[in-house]
Structures are given as C-alpha cells and as structure tokens.
DRENLODO-416195 format. One record per residue: residue in one letter; chain; x, y, z of N, C-alpha, C, O in turn. Coordinates in nm, 3 decimals. Each point is the difference from the previous one (the first is absolute). Layout:
! residues N
aa->A&ch->A&n_X->X&n_Y->Y&n_Z->Z&ca_X->X&ca_Y->Y&ca_Z->Z&c_X->X&c_Y->Y&c_Z->Z&o_X->X&o_Y->Y&o_Z->Z
...
***
This chain:
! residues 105
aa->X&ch->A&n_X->-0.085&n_Y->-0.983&n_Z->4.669&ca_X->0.014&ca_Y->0.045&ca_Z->0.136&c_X->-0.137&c_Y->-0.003&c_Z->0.067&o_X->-0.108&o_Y->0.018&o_Z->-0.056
aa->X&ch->A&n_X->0.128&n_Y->-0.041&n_Z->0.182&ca_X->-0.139&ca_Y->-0.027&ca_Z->0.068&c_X->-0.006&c_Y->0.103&c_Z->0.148&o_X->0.083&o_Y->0.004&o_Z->0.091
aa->X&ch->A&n_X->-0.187&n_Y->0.058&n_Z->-0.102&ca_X->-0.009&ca_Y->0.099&ca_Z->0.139&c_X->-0.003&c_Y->-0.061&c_Z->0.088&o_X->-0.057&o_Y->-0.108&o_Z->-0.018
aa->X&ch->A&n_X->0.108&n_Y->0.130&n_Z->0.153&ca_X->-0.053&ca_Y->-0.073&ca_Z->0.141&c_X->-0.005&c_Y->0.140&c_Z->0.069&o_X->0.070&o_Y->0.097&o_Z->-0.029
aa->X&ch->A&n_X->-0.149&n_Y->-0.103&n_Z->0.107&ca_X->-0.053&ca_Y->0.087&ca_Z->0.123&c_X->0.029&c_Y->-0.064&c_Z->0.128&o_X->0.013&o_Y->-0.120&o_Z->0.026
aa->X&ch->A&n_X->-0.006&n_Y->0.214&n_Z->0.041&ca_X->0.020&ca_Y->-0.036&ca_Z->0.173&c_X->-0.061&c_Y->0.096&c_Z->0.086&o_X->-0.030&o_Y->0.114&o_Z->-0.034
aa->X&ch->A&n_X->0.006&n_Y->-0.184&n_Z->0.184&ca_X->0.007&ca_Y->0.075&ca_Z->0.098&c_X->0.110&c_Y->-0.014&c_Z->0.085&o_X->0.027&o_Y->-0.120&o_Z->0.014
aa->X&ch->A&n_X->0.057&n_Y->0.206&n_Z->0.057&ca_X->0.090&ca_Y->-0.062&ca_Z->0.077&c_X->-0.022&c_Y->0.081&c_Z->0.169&o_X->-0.065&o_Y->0.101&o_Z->0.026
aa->X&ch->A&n_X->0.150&n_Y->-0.193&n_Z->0.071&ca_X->-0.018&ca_Y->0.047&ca_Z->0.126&c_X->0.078&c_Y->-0.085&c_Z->0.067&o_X->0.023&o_Y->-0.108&o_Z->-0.055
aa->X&ch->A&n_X->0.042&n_Y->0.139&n_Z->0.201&ca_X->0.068&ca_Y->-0.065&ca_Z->0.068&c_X->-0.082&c_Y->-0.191&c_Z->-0.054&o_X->-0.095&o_Y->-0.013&o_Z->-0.076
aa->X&ch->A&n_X->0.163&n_Y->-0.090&n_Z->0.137&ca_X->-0.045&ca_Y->-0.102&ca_Z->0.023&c_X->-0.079&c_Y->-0.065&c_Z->0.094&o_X->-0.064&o_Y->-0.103&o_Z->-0.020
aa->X&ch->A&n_X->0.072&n_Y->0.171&n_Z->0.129&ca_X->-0.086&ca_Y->0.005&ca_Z->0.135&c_X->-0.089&c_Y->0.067&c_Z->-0.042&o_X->-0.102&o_Y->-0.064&o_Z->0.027
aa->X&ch->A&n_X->0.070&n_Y->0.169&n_Z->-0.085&ca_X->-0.121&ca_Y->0.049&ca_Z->-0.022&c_X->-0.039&c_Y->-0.066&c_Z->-0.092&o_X->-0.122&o_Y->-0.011&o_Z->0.015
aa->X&ch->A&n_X->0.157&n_Y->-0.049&n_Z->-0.114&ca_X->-0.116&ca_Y->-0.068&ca_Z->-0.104&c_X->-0.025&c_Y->-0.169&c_Z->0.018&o_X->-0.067&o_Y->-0.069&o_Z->-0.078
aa->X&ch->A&n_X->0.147&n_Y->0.013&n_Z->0.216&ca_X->-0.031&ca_Y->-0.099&ca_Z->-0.004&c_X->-0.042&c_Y->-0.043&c_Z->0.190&o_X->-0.023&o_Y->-0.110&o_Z->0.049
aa->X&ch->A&n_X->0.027&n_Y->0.239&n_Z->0.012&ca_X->-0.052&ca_Y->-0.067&ca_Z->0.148&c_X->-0.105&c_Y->0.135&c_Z->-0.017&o_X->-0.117&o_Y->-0.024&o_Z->-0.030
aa->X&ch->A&n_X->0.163&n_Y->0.174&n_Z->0.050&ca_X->-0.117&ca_Y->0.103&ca_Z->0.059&c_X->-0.108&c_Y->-0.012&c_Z->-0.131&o_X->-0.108&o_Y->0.036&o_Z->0.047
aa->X&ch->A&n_X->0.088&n_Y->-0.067&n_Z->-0.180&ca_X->-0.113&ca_Y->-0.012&ca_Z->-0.055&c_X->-0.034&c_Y->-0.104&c_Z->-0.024&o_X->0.083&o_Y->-0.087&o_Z->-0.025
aa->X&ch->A&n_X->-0.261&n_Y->0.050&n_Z->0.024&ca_X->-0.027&ca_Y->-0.116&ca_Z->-0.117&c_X->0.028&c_Y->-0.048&c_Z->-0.108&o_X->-0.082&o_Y->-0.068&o_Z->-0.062
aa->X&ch->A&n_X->0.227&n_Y->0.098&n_Z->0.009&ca_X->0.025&ca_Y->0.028&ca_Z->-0.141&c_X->-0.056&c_Y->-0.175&c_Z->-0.025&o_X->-0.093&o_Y->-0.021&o_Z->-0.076
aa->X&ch->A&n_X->0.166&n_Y->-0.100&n_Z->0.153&ca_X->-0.055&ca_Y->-0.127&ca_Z->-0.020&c_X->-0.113&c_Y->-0.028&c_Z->-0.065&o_X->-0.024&o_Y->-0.041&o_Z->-0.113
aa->X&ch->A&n_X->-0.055&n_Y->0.076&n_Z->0.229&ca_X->-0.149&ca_Y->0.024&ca_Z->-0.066&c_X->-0.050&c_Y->-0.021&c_Z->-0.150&o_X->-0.056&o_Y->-0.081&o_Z->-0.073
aa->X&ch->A&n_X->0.129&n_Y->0.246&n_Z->0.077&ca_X->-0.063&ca_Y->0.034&ca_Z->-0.142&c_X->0.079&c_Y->-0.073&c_Z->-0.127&o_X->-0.048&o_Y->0.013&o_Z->-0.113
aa->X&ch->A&n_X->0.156&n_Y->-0.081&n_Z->0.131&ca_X->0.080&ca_Y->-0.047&ca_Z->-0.102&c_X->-0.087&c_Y->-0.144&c_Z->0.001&o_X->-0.037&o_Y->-0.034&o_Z->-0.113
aa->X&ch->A&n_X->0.006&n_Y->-0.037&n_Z->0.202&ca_X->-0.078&ca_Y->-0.110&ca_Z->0.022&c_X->-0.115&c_Y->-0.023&c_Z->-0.086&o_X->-0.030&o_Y->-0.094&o_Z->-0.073
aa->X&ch->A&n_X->-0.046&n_Y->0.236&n_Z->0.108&ca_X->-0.113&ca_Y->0.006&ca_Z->-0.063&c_X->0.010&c_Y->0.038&c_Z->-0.171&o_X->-0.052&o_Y->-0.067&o_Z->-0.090
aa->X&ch->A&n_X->0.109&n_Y->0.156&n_Z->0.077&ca_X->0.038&ca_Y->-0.034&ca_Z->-0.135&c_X->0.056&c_Y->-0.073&c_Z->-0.079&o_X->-0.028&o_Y->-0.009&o_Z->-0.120
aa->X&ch->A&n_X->0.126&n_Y->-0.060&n_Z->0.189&ca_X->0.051&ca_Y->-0.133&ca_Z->-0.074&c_X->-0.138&c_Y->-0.137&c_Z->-0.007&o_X->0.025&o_Y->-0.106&o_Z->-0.058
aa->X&ch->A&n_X->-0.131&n_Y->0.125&n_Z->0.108&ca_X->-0.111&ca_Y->-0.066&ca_Z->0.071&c_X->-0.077&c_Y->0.022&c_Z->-0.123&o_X->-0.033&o_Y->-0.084&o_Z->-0.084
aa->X&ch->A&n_X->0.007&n_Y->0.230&n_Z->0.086&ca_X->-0.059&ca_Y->0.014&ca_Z->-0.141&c_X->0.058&c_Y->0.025&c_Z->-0.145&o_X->-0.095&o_Y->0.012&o_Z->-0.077
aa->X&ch->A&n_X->0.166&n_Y->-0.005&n_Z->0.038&ca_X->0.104&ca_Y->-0.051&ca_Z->-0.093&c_X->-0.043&c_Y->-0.144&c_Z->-0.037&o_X->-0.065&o_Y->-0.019&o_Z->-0.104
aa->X&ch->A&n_X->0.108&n_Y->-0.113&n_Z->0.210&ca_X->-0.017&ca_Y->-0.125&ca_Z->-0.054&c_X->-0.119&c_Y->0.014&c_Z->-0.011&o_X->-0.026&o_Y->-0.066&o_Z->-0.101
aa->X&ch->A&n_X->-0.083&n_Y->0.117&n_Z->0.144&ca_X->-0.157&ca_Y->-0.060&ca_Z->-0.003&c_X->-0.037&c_Y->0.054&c_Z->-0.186&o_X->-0.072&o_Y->-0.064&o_Z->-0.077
aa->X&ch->A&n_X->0.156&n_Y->0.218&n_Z->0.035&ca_X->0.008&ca_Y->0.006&ca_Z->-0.127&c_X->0.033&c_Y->-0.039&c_Z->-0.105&o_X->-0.032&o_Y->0.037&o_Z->-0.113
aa->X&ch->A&n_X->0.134&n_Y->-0.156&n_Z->0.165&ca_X->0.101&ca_Y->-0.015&ca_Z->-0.118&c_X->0.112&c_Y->0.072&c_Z->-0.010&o_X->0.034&o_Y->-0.008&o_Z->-0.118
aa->X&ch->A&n_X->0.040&n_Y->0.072&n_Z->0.176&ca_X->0.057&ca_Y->0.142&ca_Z->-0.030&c_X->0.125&c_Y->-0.008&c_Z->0.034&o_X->0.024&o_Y->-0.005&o_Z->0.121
aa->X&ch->A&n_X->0.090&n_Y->0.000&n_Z->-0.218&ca_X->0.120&ca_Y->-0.012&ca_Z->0.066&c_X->0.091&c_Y->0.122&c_Z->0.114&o_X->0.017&o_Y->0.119&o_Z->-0.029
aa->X&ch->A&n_X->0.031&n_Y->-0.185&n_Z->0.156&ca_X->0.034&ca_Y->0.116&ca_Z->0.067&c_X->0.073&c_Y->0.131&c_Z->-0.061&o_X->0.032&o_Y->-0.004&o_Z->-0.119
aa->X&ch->A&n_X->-0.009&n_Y->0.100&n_Z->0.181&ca_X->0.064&ca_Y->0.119&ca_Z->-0.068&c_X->0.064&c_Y->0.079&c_Z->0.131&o_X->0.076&o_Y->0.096&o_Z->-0.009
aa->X&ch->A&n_X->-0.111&n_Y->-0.142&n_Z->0.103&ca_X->0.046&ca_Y->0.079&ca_Z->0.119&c_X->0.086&c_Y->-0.096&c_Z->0.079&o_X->-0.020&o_Y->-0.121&o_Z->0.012
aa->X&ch->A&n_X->0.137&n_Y->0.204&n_Z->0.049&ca_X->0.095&ca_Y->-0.062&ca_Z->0.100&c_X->0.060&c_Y->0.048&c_Z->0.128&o_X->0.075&o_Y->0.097&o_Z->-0.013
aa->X&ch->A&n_X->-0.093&n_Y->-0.150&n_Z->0.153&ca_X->0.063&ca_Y->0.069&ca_Z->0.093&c_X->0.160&c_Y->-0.029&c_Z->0.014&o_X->0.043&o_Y->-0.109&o_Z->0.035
aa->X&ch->A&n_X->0.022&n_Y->0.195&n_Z->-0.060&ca_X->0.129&ca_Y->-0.008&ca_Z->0.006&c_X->0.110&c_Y->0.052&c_Z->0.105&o_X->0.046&o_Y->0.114&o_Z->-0.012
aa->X&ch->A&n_X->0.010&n_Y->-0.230&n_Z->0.148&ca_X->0.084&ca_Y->0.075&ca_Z->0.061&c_X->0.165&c_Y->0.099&c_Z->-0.065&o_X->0.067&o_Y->-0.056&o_Z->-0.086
aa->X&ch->A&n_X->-0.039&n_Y->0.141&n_Z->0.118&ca_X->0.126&ca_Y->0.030&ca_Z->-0.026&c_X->0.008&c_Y->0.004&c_Z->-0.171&o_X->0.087&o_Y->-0.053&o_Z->-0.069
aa->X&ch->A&n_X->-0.178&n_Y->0.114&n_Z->0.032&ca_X->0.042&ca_Y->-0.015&ca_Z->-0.147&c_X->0.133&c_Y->0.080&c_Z->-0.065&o_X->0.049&o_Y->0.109&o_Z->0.028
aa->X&ch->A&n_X->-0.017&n_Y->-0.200&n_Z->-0.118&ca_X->0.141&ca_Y->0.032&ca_Z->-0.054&c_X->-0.028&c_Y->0.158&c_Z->-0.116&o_X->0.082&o_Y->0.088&o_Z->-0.024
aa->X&ch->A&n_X->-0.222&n_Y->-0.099&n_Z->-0.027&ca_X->0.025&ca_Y->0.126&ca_Z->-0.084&c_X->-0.040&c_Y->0.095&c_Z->0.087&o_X->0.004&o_Y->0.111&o_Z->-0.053
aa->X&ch->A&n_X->-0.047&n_Y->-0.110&n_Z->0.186&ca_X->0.032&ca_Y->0.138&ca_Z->0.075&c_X->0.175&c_Y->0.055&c_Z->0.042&o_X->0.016&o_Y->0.109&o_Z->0.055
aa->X&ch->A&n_X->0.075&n_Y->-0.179&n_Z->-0.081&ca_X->0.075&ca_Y->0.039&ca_Z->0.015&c_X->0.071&c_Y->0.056&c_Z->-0.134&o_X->0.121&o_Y->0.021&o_Z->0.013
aa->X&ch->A&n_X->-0.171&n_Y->0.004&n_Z->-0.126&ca_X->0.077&ca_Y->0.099&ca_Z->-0.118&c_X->-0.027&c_Y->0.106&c_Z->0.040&o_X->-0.045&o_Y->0.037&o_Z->0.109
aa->X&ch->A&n_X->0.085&n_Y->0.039&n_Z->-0.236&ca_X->0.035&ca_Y->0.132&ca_Z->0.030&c_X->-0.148&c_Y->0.080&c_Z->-0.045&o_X->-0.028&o_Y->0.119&o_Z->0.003
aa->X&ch->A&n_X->-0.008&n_Y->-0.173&n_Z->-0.023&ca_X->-0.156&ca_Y->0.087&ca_Z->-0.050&c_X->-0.113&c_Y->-0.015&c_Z->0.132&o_X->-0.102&o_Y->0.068&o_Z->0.000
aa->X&ch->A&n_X->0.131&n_Y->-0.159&n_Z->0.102&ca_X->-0.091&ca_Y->0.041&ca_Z->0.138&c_X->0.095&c_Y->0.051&c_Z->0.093&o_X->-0.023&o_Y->-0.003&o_Z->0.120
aa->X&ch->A&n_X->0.115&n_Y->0.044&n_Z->-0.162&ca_X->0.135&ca_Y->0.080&ca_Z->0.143&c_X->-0.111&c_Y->0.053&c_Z->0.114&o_X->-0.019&o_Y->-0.048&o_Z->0.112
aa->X&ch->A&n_X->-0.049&n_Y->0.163&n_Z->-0.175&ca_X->-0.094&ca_Y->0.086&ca_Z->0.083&c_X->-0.082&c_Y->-0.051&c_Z->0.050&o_X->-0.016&o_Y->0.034&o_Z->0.117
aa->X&ch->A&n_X->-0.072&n_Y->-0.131&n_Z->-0.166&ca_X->-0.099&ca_Y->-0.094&ca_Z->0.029&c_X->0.037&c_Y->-0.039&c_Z->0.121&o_X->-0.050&o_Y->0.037&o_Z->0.106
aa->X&ch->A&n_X->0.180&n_Y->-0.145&n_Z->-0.129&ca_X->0.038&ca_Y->-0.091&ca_Z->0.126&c_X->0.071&c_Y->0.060&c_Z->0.126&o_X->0.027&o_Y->-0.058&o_Z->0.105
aa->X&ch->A&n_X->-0.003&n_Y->0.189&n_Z->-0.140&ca_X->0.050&ca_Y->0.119&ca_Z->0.123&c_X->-0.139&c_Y->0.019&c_Z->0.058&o_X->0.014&o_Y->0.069&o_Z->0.101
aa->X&ch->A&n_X->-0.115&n_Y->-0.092&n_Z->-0.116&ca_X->-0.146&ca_Y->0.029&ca_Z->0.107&c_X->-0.038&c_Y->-0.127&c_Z->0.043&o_X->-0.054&o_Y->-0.005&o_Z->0.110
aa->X&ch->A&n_X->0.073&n_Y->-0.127&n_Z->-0.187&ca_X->-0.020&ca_Y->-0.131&ca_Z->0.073&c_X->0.054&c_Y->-0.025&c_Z->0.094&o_X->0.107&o_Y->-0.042&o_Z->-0.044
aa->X&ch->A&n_X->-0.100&n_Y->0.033&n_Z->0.196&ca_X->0.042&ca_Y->-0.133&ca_Z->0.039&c_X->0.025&c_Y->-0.111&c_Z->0.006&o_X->-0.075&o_Y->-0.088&o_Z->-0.042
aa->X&ch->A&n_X->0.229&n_Y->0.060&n_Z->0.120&ca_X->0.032&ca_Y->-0.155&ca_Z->-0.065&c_X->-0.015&c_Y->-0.118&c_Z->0.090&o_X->0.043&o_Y->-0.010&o_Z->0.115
aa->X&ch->A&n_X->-0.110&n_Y->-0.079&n_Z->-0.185&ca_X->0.035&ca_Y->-0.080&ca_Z->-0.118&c_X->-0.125&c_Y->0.040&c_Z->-0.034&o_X->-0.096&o_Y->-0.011&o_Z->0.076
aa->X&ch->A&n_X->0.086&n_Y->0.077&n_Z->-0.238&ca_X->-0.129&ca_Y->0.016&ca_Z->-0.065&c_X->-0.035&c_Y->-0.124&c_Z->-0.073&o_X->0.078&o_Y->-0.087&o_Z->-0.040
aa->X&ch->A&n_X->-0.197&n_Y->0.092&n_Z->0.028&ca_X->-0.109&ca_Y->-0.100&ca_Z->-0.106&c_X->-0.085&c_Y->0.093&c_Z->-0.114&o_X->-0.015&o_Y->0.122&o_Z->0.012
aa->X&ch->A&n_X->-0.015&n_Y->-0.167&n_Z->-0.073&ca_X->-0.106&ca_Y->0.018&ca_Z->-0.117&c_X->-0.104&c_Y->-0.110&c_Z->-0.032&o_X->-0.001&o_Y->-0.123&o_Z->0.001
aa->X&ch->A&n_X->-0.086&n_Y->0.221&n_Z->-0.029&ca_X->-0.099&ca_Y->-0.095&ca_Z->-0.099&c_X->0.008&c_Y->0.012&c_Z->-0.199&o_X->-0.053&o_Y->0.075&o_Z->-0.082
aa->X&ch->A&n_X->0.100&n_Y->-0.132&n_Z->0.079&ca_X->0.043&ca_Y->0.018&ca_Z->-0.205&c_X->-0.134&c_Y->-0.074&c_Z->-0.033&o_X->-0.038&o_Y->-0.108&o_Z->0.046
aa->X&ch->A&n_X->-0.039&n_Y->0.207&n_Z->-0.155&ca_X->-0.109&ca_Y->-0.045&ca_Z->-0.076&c_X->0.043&c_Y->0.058&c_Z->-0.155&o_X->0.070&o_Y->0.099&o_Z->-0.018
aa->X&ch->A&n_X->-0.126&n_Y->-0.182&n_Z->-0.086&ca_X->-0.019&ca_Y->0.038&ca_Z->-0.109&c_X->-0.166&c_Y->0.101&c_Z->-0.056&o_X->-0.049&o_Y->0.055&o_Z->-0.099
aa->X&ch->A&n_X->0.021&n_Y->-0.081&n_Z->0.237&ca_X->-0.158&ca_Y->0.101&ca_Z->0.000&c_X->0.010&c_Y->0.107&c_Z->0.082&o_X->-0.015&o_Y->-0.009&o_Z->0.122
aa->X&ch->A&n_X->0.041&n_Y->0.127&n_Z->-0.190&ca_X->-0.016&ca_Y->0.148&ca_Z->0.071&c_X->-0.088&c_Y->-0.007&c_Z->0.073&o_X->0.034&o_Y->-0.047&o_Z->0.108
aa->X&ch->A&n_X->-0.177&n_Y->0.082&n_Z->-0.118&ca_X->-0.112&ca_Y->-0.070&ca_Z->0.079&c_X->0.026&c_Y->-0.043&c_Z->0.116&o_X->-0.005&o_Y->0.055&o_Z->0.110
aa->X&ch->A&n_X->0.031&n_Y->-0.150&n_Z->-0.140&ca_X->0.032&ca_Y->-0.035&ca_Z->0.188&c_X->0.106&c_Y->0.005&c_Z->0.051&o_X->0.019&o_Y->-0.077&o_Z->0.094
aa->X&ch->A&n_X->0.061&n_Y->0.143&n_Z->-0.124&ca_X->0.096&ca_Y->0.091&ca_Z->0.052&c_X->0.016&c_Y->0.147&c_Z->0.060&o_X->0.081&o_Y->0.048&o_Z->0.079
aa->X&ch->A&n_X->-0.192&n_Y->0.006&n_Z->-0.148&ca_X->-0.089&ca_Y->0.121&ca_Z->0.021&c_X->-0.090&c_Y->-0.055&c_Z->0.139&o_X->0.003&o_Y->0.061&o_Z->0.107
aa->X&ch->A&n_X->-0.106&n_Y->-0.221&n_Z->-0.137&ca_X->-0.062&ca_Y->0.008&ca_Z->0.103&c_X->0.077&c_Y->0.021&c_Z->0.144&o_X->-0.035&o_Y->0.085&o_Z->0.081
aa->X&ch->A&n_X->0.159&n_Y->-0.190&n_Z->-0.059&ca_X->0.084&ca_Y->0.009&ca_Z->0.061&c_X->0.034&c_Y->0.103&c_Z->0.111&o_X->-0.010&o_Y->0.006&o_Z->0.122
aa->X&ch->A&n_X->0.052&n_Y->0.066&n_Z->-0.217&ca_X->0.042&ca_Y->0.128&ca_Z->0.017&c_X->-0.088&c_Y->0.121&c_Z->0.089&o_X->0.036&o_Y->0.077&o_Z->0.088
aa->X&ch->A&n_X->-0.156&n_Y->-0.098&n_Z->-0.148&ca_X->-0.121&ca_Y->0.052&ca_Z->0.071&c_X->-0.066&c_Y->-0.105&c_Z->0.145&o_X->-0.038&o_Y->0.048&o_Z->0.107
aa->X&ch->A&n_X->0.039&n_Y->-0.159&n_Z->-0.134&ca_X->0.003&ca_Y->-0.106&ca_Z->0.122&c_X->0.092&c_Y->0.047&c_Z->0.114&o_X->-0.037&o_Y->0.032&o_Z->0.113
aa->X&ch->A&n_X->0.185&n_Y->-0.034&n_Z->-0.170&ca_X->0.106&ca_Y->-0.004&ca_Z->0.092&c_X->0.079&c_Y->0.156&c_Z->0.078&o_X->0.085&o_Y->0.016&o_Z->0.087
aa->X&ch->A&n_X->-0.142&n_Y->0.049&n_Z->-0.145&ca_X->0.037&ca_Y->0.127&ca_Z->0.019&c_X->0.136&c_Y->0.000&c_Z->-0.027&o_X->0.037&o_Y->-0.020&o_Z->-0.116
aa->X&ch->A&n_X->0.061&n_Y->0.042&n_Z->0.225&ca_X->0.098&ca_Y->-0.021&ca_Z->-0.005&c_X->0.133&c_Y->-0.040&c_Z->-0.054&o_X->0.098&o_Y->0.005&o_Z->0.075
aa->X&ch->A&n_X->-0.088&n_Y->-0.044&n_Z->-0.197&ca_X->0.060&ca_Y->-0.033&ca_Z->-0.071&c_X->0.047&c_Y->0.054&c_Z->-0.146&o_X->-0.079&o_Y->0.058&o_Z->-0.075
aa->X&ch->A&n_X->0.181&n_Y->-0.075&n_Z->0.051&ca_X->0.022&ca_Y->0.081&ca_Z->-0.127&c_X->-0.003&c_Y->-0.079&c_Z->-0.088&o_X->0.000&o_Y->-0.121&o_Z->0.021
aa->X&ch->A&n_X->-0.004&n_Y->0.189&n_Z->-0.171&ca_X->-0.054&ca_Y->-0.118&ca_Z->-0.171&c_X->0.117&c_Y->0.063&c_Z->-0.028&o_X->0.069&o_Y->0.092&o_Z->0.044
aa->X&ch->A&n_X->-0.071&n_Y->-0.205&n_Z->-0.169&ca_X->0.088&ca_Y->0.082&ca_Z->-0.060&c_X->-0.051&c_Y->-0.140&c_Z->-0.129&o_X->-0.094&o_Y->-0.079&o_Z->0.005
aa->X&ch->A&n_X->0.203&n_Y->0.095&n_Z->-0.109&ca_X->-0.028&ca_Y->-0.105&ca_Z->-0.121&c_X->0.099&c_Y->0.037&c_Z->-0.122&o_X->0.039&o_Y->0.113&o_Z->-0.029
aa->X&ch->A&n_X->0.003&n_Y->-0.262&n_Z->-0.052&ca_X->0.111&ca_Y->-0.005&ca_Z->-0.058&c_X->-0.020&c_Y->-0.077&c_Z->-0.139&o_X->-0.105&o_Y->-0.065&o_Z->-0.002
aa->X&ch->A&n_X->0.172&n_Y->0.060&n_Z->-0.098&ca_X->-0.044&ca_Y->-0.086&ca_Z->-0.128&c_X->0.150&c_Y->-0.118&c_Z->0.044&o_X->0.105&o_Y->0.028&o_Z->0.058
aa->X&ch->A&n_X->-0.139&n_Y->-0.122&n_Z->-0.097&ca_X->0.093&ca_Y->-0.113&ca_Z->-0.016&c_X->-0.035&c_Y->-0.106&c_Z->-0.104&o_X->-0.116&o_Y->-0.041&o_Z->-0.014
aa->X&ch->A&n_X->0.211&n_Y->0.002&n_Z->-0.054&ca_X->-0.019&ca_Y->-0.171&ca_Z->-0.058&c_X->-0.059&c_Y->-0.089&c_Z->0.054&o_X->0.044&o_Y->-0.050&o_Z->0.104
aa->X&ch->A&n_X->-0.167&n_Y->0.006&n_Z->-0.167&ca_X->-0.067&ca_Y->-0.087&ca_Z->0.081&c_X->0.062&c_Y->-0.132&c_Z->0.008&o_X->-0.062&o_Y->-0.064&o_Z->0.085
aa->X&ch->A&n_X->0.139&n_Y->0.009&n_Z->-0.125&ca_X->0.153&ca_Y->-0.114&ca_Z->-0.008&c_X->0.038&c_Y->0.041&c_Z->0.159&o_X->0.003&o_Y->-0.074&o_Z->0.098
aa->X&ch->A&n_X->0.023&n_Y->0.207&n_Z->-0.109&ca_X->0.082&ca_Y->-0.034&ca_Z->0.148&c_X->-0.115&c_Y->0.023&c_Z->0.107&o_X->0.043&o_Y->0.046&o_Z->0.106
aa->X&ch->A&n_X->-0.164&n_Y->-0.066&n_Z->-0.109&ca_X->-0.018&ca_Y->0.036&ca_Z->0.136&c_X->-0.104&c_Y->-0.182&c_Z->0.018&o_X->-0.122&o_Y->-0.005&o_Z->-0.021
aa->X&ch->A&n_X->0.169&n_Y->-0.065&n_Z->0.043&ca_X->-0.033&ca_Y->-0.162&ca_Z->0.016&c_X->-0.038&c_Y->-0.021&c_Z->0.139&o_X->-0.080&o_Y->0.072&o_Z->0.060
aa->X&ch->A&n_X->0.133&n_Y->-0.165&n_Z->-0.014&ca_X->0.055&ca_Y->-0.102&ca_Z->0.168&c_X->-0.042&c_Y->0.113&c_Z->0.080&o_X->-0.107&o_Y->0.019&o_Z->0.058
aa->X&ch->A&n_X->0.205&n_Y->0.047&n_Z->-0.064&ca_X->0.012&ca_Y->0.106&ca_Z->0.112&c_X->-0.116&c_Y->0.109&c_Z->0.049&o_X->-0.017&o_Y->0.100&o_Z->0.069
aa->X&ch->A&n_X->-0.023&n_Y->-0.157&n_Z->-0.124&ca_X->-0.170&ca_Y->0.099&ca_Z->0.047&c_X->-0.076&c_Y->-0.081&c_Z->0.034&o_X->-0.074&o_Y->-0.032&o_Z->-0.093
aa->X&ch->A&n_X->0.051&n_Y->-0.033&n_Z->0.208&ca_X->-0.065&ca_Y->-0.101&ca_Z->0.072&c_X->-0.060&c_Y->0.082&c_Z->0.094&o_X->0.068&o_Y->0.089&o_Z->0.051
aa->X&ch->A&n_X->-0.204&n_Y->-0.107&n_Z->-0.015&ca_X->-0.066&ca_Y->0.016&ca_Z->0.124&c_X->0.049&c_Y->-0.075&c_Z->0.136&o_X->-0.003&o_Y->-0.122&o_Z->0.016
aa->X&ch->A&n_X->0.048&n_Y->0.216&n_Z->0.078&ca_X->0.101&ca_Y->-0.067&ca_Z->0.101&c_X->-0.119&c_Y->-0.099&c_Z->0.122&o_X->0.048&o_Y->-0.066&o_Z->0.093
***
C-alpha cells in the first residue's frame, strides 16, 4: 500500500484565484533538472473524494473540487501553508491502481 496526500479546494480556487500553475511548473521544472520521477498530481473532480471516508471533507469544498495528490507530505504541507485555504487530507492505496489517471491537467 502506498500513502498519497492531498490538498483539496473548490476548482476555481486552485486553478484561476491561485498560482497553483506556477508552482506545479516549477517543480515539475525541477524534478526533470534532477532526474526525479514525478509524484505529484492536479486532479479535477477526483473520484476518491467522493467515498465515504472524505463525506465531511467534501461538505466544506465547493463544487467542482480539485486536488493536488502527492506521494510527498512535504509538499503538501508546503501547499497547505502556501495556499491557506484548503483542506489535506491523505489515504493508503495500491500502487497498481493509482496509474493513467493521475495526470497533471
């Protein structure tokens, strides 16, 4: 099983009222200059916000929410402290299932 972390927040807020671009840019920027395979993903409408373990979570989002899914707490934390606004949260899954579908939009 593999941890993923998030930040989540409406979709308008993480993709028009902040720089979130930016900063995904720039880290994906430095990543390749490391060698470093990605670990982070902006995700519209994600499907595991809708189980039953973010009910509460997604009752304070506005819709249509987004996330940022990282396998690095760290910058999910930075995030978080960057973005104010937004709630974390984080989940273990099979790393089998989490493939394709985690694309940087």
């Amino acid at each position: 099983m593999k941890k993923y972390f998030f930040v989540a927040a409406s979709e308008k807020f993480l993709t028009v009222e902040e720089p979130l671009a930016e900063i995904l840019k720039e880290r994906e920027r430095n990543y390749k200059e490391n060698n470093k395979e990605i670990d982070f993903w902006l995700l519209k409408n994600p499907s595991f916000l809708q189980t039953n373990q973010f009910v509460d979570l997604t009752a304070k989002i506005p819709c249509p929410p987004a996330t940022v899914l990282s396998t690095d707490k760290k910058f999910i934390t930075f995030l978080k402290l960057r973005l104010e606004f937004v709630a974390v949260g984080e989940f273990e899954c099979p790393s089998a299932e989490i493939t394709d579908p985690f694309k940087v939009d």
